[in-house]
N, C-alpha and C positions, 0 to 999 in steps of 0.2 A: 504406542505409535501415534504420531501424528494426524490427522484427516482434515483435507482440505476442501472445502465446498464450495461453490457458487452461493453468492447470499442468496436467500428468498427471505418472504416477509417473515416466516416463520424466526428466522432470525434477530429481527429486530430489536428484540429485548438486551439480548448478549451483546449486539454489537454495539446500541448504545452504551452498553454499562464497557466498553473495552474503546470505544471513541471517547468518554469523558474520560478516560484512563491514559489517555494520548492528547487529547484538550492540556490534562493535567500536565503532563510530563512538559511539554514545550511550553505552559504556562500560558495560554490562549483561552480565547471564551470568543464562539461561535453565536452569534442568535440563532434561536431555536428555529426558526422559518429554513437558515441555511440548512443545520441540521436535516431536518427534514427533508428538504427539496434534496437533497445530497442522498439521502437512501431511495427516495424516491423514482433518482438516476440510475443507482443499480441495480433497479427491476425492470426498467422499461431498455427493450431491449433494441431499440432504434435508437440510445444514445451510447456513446462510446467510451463512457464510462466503465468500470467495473469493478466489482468488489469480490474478493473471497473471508470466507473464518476459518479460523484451524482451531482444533477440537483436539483433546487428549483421549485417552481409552475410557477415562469415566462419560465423555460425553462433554466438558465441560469446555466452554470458550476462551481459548487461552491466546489467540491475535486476527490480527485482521490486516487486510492488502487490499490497497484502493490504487487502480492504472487505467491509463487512457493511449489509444491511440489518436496518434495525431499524424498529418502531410508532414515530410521535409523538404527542403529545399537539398539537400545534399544524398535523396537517397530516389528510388523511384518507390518503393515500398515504404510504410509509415515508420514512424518511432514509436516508441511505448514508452511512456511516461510512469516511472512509480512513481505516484503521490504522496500515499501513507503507508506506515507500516507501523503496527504496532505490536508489540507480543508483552504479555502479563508478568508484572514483576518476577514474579514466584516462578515463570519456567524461562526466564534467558539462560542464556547459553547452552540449553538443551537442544538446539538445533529445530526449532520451530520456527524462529524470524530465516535461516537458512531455506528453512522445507516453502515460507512463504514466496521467496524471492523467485526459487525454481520453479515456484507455480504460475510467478506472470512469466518468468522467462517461456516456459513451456508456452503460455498462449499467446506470446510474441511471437513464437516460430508460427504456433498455427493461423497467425494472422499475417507472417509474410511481414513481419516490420525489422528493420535492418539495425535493430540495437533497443535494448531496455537502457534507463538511464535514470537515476534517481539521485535527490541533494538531501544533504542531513545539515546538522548544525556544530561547528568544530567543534564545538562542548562536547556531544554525540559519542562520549568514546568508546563506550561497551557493543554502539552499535557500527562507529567506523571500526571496529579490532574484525569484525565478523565481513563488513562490507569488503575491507582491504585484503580479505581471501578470496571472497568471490566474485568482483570486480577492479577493472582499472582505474583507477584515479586520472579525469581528462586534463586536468591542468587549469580548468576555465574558474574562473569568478564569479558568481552569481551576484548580479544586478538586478534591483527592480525601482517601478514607481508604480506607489499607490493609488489608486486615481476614486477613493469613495472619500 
């Protein structure tokens, strides 16, 4: 069975070695300072941030879920942003990146935010096969500009 936690520091080690495991997959490289300052947001608890790990029954770190809430214009309650999601080679399709999804859902409700909402990459397919049961597909394009 799965176990989901709130990070703490004690965590750090695992989540590192399971964020360069997600660095890898999308083929991205972070400076370290972001790194950093980024865990250092899921402990501090006046930022709205937040992070979970999911654990197997030996204890071991097998994903992690980084969400935010944030204002909408279109709701009076927030939106919940999933950010990352990562689950370890070795257990996908075990229903771990599943059991992660329902844990920010779960604190989207207890935070009164009117939709979770998360983007992947069309390559993404072993993880849109799982997203396209447990979510709608909104239709939109994702846009952006750089600005560093």
């Amino acid at each position: 069975m799965t176990t989901i936690t709130a990070l703490t520091a004690d965590d750090r080690a695992d989540w590192l070695t399971l964020w360069a495991g997600y660095l890898e997959f999308y083929e991205s490289v972070i400076a370290p300072e972001v790194t950093e300052t980024t865990f250092a947001r899921f402990l501090n608890p006046a930022e709205p941030m937040h992070g979970a790990i999911a654990r197997d029954d030996a204890g071991r770190a097998v994903g992690i879920v980084h969400w935010l809430e944030h204002r909408a214009t279109w709701a009076i309650g927030p939106y919940t942003y999933l950010e990352d999601l990562f689950v370890a080679a070795d257990v996908r399709g075990g229903g771990v990146g599943r059991a992660l999804i329902a844990h920010v859902t779960d604190a989207a409700r207890a935070a009164g935010s009117a939709k979770v909402y998360w983007l992947t990459a069309e390559s993404n397919g072993t993880a849109r096969t799982l997203y396209d049961r447990v979510a709608d597909r909104s239709g939109f394009i994702h846009y952006q500009i750089g600005l560093d």
